[in-house]
C-alpha positions in Angstrom: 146.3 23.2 20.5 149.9 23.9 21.1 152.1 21.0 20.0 153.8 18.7 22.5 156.8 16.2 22.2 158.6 13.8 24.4 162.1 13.5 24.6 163.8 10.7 25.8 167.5 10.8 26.8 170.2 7.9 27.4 173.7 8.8 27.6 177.1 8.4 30.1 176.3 10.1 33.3 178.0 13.5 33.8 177.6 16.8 35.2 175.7 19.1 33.4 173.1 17.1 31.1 169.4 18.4 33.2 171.4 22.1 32.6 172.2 21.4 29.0 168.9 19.9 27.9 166.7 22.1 30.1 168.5 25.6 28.4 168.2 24.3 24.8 164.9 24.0 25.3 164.1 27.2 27.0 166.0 28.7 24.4 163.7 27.6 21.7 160.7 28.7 23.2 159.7 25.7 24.7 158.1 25.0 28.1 158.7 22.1 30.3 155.1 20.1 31.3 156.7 17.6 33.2 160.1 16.0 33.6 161.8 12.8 35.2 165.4 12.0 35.4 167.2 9.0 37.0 171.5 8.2 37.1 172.2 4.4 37.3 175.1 3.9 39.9 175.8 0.8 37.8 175.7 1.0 34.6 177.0 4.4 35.1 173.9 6.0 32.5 171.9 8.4 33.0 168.2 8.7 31.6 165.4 11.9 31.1 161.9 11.6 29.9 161.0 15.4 29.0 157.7 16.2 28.1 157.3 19.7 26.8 155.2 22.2 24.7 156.1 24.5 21.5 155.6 27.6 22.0 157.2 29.1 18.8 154.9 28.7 15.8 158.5 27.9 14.4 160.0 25.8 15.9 158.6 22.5 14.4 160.0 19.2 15.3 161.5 19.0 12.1 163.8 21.8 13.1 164.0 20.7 17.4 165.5 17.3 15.4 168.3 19.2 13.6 169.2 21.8 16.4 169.1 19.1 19.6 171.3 16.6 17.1 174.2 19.1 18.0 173.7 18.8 22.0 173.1 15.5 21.9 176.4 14.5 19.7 178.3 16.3 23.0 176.9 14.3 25.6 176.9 10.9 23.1 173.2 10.5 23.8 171.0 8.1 22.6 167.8 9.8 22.0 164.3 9.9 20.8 162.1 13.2 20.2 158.2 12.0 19.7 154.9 14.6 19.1 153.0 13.9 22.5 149.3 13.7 20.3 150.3 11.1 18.0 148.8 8.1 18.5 151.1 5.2 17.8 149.8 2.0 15.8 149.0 -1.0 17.4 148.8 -4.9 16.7 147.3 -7.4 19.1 148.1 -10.8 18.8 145.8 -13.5 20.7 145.1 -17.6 20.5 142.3 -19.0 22.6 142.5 -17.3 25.8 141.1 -13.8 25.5 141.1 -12.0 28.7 143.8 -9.6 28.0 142.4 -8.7 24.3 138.8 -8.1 26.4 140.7 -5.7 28.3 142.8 -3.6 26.0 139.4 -3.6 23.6 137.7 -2.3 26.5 140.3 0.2 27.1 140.5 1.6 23.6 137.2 1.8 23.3 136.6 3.7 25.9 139.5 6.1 25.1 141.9 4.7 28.5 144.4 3.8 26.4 145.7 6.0 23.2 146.4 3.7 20.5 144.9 2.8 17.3 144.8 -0.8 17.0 144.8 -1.4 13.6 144.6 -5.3 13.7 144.0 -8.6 15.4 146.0 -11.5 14.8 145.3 -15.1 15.9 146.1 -18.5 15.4 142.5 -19.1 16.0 139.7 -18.4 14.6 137.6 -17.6 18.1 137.6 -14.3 18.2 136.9 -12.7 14.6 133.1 -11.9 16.2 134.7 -9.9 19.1 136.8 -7.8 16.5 134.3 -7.3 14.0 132.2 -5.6 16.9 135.2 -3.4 17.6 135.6 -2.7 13.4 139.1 -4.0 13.5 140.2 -6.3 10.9 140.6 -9.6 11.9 143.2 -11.9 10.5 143.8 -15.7 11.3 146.6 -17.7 10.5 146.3 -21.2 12.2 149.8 -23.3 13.1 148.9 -26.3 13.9 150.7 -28.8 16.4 153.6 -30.2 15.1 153.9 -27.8 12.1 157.4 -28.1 10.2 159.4 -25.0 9.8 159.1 -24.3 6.8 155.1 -23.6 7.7 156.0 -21.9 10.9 158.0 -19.2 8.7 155.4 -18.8 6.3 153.0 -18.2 8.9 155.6 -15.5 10.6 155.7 -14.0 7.4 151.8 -13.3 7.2 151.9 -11.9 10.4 155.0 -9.8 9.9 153.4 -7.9 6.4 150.3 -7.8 8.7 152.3 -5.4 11.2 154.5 -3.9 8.4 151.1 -3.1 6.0 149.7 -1.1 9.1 153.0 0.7 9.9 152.4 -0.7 13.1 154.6 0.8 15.8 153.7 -1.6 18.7 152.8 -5.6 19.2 151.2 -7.2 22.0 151.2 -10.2 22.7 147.8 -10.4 24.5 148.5 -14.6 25.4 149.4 -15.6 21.8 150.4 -19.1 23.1 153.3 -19.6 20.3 157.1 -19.6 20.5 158.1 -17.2 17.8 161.4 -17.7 16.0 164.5 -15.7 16.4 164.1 -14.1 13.5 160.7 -12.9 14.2 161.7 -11.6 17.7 164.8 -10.0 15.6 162.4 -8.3 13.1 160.2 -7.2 16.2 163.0 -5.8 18.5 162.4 -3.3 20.9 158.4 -3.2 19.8 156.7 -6.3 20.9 155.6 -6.9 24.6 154.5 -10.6 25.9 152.5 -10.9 29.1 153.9 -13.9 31.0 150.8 -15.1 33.3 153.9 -15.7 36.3 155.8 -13.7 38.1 158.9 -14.2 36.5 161.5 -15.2 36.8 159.7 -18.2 38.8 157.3 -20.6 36.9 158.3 -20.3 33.1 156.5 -22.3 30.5 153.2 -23.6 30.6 150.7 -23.9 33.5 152.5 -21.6 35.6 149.8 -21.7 38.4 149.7 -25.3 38.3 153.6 -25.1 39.5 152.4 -22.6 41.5 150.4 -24.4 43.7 152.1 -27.4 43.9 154.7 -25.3 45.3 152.3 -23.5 47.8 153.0 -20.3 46.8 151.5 -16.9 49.1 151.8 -14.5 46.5 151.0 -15.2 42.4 151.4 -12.2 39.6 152.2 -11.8 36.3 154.9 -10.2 34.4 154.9 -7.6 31.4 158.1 -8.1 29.0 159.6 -7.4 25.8 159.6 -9.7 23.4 163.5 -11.6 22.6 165.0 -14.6 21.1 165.6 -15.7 24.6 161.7 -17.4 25.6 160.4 -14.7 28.9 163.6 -13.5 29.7 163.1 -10.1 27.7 163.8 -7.0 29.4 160.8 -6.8 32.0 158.3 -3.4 31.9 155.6 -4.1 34.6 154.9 -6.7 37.7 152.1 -7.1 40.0 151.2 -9.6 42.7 147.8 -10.5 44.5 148.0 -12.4 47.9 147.0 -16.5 48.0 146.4 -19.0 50.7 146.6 -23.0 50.8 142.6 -23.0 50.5 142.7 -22.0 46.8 142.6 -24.2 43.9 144.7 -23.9 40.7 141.3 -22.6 38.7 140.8 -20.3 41.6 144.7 -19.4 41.3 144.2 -18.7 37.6 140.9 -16.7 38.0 143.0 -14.4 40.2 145.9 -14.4 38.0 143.6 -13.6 34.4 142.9 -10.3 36.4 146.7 -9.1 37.5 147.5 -10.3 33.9 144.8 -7.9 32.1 146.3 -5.1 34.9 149.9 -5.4 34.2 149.9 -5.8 30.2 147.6 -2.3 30.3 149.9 -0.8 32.5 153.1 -1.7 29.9 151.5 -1.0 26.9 150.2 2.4 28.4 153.8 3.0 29.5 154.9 2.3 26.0 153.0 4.5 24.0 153.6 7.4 26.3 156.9 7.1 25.7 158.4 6.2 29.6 160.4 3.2 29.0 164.5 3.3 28.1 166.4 0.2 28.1 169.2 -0.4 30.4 170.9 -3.1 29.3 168.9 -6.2 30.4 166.5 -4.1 32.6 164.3 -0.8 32.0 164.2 2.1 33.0 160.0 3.3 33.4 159.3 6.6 34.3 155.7 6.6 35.9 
């Protein structure tokens, strides 16, 4: 198997860059598999996702770091160069509500989604049998209503060696029904993602479809976001809607909405860990 990588490119738009990148890389025996590039009128960035092959025995990424360091310093790119075949580490975090960790379980399993998932995290203790049948440790630190700070930190803590002891490279948030701190969003920049069960930026907090059908909403959907010391207002990844009428009932609502949910958060995760998301400020950029 010839080895792969993924380079992803930020940098001030100019003239030149899909020339510049595309020659280095022919020039070091490597050939393009597929390639997406998009200039923000805007923000006045542009943005490249290259996925591409070796085909020099020695030209190992080690050295593709060193060499592309030089082209990138003269376009003043922000840049990322990842091997296509590894499988990044995983952490799911759930409470009581488990339709979303079903889902992604489901997915790994059945080799839809190329992660390792090295652990489970809960507040609650209801799923430990579901993870045990997957062999994926299971670990439970309950927070219970009302707790002080002091015990909300400690219980951050646990979770953060948790992802730090696995080398995790990705959370998820799989509806883990707690407000983490700033610091814990701080410590978890850039590699958490929440699934908000609304489509944001409407209905924030809790019983979204409760608000949403006292409001008589046509359209419901959920919302896949980074995780930030500002509560759902992270830097969104994925949406989806699903169409509603007056007849339905909040439970009916929320049936509809589990399913967009599990759809959406398996969609950003899966855009993740192939490497097609670059921030953009407050928004992304997701190559599909």
């Amino acid at each position: 198997m010839k080895p792969e990588y993924i380079l992803t490119i930020s940098c001030p738009d100019q003239r030149g860059i899909v020339h510049s990148v595309s020659g280095f890389l022919a020039g070091h025996g490597c050939n393009i598999i597929d390639s997406a590039q998009f200039g923000d009128a805007y923000s006045q960035l542009f943005f490249m996702r290259v996925h591409f092959s070796s085909e020099d025995a020695g030209m190992d990424q080690v050295r593709l770091r060193q060499e592309f360091a030089e082209i990138a310093l003269g376009w003043d790119m922000a840049w990322q160069l990842h091997d296509a075949h590894h499988k990044l580490g995983l952490v799911l975090m759930v409470s009581k509500i488990g339709h979303c960790l079903n889902d992604l379980l489901f997915r790994y399993k059945s080799g839809l989604l190329p992660v390792e998932i090295k652990a489970i995290i809960s507040n609650h203790s209801d799923f430990y049998q579901l993870a045990a049948s997957y062999n994926i440790p299971f670990h439970h630190f309950p927070l219970v209503a009302g707790a002080s700070i002091d015990e909300k930190r400690s219980q951050e803590k646990k979770i953060l060696d948790v992802i730090e002891n696995s080398q995790a490279e990705l959370v998820v948030l799989a509806r883990y029904m707690q407000i983490l701190s700033p610091e814990m969003c701080q410590a978890l920049n850039g590699r958490a993602i929440n699934i908000h069960h609304s489509f944001l930026p409407s209905f924030k907090g809790a019983k979204p479809y409760y608000q949403a059908h006292d409001r008589g909403v046509k359209l419901i959907g959920a919302t896949a976001h980074f995780v930030t010391g500002d509560l759902d207002e992270g830097p969104i990844i994925e949406q989806d809607v699903e169409r509603v009428d007056h007849a339905m009932s909040p439970d009916k609502l929320s049936a509809i909405g589990r399913d967009v949910e599990c759809v959406v958060l398996a969609r950003a995760v899966t855009y993740f860990v192939e490497h097609r998301i670059l921030w953009n400020g407050h928004k992304t950029v997701v190559f599909k």
